[in-house]
C-alpha positions in Angstrom: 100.5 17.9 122.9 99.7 20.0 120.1 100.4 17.5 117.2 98.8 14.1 119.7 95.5 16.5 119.5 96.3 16.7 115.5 96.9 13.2 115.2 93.7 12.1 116.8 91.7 15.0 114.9 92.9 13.9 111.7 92.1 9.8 112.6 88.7 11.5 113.2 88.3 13.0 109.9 89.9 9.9 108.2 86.9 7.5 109.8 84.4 10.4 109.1 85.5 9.8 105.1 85.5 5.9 105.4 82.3 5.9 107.2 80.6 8.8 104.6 82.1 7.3 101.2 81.3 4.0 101.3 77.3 4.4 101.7 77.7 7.4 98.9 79.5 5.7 96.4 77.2 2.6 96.5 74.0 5.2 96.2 76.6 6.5 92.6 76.7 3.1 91.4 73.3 2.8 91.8 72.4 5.5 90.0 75.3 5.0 87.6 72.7 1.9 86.6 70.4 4.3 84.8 72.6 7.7 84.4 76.3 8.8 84.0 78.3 12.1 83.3 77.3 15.4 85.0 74.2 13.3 87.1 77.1 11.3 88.7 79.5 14.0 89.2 77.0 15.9 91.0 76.4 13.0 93.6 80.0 12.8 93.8 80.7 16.4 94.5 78.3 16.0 97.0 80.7 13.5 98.9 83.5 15.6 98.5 81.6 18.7 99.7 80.9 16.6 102.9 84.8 15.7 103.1 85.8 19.4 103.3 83.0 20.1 105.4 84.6 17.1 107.6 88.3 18.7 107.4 86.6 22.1 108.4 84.4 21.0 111.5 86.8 18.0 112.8 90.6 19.8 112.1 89.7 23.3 112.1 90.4 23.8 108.6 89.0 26.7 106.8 89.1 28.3 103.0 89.2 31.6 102.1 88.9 32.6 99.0 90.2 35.4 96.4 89.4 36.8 92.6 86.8 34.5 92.1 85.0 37.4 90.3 87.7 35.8 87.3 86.0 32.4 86.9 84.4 32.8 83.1 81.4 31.0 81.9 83.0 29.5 79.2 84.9 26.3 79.2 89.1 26.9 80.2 91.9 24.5 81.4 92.5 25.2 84.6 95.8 25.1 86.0 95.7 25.1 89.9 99.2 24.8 92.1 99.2 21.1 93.7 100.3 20.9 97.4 97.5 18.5 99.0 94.7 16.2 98.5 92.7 19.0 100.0 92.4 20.8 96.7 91.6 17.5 94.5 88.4 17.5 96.9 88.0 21.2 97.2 87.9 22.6 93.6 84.4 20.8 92.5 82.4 22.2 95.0 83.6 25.6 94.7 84.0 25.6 91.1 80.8 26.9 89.1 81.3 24.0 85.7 82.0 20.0 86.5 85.8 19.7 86.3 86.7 16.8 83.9 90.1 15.5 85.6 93.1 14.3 84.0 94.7 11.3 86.4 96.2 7.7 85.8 93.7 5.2 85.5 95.1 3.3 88.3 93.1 5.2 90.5 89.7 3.7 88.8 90.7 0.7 91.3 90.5 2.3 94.7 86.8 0.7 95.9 84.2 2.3 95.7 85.9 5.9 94.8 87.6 4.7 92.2 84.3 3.0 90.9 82.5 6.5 91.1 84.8 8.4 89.2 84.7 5.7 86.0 81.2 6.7 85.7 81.8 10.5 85.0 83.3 12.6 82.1 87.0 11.9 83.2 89.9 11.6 81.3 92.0 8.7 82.4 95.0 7.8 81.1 97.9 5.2 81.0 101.4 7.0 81.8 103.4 4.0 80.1 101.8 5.0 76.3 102.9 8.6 76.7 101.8 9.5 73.1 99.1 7.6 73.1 97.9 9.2 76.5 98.6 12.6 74.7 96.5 11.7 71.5 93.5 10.8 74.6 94.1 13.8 76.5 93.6 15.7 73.6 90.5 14.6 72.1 88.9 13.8 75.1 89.7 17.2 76.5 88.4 19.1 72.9 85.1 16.6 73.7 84.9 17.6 77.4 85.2 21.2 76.9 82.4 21.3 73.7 79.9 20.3 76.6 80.6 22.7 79.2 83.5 20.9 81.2 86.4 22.7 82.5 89.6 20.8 82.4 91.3 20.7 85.3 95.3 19.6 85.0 98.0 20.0 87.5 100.9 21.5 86.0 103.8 20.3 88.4 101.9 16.6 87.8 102.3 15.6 91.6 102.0 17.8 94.9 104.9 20.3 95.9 105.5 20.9 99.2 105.2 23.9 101.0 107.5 26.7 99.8 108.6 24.8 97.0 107.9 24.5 93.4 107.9 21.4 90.9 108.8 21.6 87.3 105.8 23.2 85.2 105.4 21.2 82.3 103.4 22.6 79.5 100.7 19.7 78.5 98.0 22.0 80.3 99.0 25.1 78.1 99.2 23.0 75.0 95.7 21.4 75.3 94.2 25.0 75.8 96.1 26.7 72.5 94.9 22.9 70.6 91.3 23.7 71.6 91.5 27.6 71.6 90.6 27.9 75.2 92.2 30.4 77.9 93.8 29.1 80.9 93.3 29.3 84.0 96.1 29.8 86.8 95.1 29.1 90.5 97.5 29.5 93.6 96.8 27.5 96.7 98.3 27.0 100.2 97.3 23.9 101.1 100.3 22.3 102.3 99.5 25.1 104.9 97.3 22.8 107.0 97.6 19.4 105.1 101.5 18.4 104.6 102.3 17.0 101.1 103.2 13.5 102.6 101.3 13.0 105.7 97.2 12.9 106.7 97.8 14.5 110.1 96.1 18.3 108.9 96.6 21.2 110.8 93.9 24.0 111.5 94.2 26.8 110.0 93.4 29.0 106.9 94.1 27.9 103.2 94.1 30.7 100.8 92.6 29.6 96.9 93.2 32.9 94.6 91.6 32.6 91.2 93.8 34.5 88.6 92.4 35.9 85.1 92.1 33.8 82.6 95.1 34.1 80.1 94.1 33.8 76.1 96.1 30.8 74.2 95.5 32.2 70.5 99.1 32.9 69.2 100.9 31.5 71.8 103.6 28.5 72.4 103.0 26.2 75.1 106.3 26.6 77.2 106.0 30.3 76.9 102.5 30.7 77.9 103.5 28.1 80.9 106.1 30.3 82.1 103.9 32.7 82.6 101.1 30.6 84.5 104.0 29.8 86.6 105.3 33.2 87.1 101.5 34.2 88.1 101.1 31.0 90.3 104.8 31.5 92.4 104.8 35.2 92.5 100.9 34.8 94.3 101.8 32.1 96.4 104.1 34.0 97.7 102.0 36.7 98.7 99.4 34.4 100.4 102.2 32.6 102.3 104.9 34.6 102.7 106.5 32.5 105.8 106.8 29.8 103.4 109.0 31.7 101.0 111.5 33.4 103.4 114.8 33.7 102.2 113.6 33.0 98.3 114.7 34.7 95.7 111.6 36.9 93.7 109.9 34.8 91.0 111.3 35.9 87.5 108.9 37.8 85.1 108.7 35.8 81.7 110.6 37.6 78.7 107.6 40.2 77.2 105.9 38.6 73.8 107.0 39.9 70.6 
């Protein structure tokens, strides 16, 4: 009974975004006529405050929020744990800079969203040129972050499900210590109330905990990763400690010499 009332919640929230996006996005490409970059992304958090608002009031699903107080005012790369789309929607609104997002450019073809997000300060990239994608990320990300933009790159690349943890790979940490910018880690329990492979959410709470940044100067990319990712696991295992039962502790990174 409990997952039928669920499933029609969630096809609920799933019109809601069909029926909200479509009007939005023509109003962006409108606009996009005349203005583009942080005028755009604006409109477009907008939407995507209205999707979480939907996900809240519709499926009973509620944020709460922790060391915020970290977030700097200068530009970082921030490196969030990936469990749901939930977070892709969630982070813009909540965070204080526009977040310049690192995805394959596959996604500029979804209508209408897809056509928003070409007119903004993104950076997207083709997976089959890896060094070539790499040489983009890069300068794109060193341009981004000279005008205020946080980048924003998931460090497992694709969503995790709940307890578990993808490989961390280090192109997030090596972007910051290219551009001399801290990083970022964030832990998030999405997967909590929105399952990795399914769009029937759960109410509930999802916890988003803000760690302080962590300075790149001197530092190799793997070994400042493996301590983002002892950060992220050993906090995500405080906020959801159901999840983990049974897990062996996260292991602290060897201490820099």
């Amino acid at each position: 009974m409990r997952h039928a009332l669920n499933a029609l919640r969630s096809a609920l929230f799933v019109l809601f975004m069909a029926v909200t996006v479509v009007p939005w996005a023509l109003a962006v490409l409108v606009v996009s006529i005349f203005a583009k970059g942080n005028v755009v992304y604006w409109m477009c958090v907008g939407w995507l405050r209205t999707a979480i608002w939907g996900a809240k009031v519709i499926c009973g699903v509620h944020a709460r929020l922790h060391g915020f107080d970290h977030l700097p005012d200068t530009p970082v790369v921030m490196l969030p744990k990936h469990q749901s789309t939930w977070e892709t929607f969630a982070f813009p609104g909540l965070m204080p800079h526009p977040l310049c997002y690192v995805f394959k450019r596959e996604l500029l073809y979804i209508p209408f969203f897809g056509w928003a997000m070409a007119r903004m300060d993104m950076i997207h990239i083709d997976r089959s040129k890896r060094a070539e994608a790499w040489n983009l990320v890069a300068a794109q990300g060193r341009k981004f972050m000279a005008k205020g933009h946080w980048v924003i790159m998931f460090p497992e690349g694709t969503r995790a499900a709940r307890g578990a943890k993808g490989t961390y790979k280090s192109g997030g940490t090596r972007l910051a210590i290219q551009t001399e910018r801290p990083v970022l880690p964030v832990a998030v329990t999405s997967a909590r109330c929105w399952p990795r492979k399914s769009f029937v959410l759960r109410p509930g709470v999802i916890d988003v905990s803000v760690g302080p940044p962590i300075a790149s100067t001197g530092r190799e990319p793997d070994e400042l990763m493996r301590e983002v990712e002892a950060w992220i696991e050993t906090e995500m295992r405080r906020l959801d400690p159901e999840a983990y039962v049974g897990q062996p502790p996260v292991e602290a990174p060897a201490p820099r010499r």
